[in-house]
C-alpha positions as CSV (number, residue, x, y, z in Angstrom):
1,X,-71.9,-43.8,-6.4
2,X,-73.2,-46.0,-3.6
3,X,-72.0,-42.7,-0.9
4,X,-74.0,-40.2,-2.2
5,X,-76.9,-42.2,-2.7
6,X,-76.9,-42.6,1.2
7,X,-75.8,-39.2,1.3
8,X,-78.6,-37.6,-0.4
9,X,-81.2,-39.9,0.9
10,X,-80.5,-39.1,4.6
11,X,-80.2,-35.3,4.0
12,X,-84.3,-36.0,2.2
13,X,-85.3,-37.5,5.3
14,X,-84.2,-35.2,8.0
15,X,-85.4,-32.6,5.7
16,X,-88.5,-34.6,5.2
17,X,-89.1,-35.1,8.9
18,X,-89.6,-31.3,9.5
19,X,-92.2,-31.5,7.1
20,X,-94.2,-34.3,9.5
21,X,-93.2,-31.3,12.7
22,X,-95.1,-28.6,11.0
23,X,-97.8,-30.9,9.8
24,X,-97.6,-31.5,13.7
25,X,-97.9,-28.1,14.6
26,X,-101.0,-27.2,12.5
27,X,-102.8,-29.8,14.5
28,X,-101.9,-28.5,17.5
29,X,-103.2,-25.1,16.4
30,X,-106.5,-27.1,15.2
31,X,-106.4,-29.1,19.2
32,X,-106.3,-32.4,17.4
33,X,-104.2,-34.1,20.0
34,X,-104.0,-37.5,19.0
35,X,-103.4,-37.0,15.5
36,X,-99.8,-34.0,16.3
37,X,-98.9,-37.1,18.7
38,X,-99.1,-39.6,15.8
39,X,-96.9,-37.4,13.5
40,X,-94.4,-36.3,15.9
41,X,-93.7,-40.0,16.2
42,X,-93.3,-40.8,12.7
43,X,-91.4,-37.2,12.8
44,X,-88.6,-39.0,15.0
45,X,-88.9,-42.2,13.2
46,X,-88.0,-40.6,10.0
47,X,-85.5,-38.5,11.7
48,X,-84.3,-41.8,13.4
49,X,-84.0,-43.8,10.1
50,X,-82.2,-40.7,8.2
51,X,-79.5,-40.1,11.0
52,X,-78.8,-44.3,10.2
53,X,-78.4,-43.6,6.6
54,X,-76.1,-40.7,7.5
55,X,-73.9,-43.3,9.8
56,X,-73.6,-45.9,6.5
57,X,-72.9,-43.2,3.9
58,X,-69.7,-41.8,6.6
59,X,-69.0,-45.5,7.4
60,X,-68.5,-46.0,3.4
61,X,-66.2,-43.5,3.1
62,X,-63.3,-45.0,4.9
């Protein structure tokens, strides 16, 4: 139960990290600098934090 928990939870978050890209993209289209740098950070935080979940949920299966 425990595996796909992780599982699903790390697929969520890379998925959820191209949401914080676009979100990145419209305020390059708007020229807000600052604020696209600030998400595509948390972007590779998120992306950072979901590829460790995917390490624990294949580490669990052996």
């Amino acid at each position: 139960m425990r595996n796909y928990f992780f599982e699903v939870l790390s697929i969520l978050l890379i998925g959820g990290s191209l949401l914080f890209f676009l979100e990145c993209i419209d305020y390059l289209k708007r020229r807000d600098y600052v604020a696209s740098l600030i998400l595509m950070f948390i972007g590779l935080a998120v992306i950072a934090v979901g590829k460790e979940m995917a390490r624990l949920a294949l580490a669990q299966k052996d």
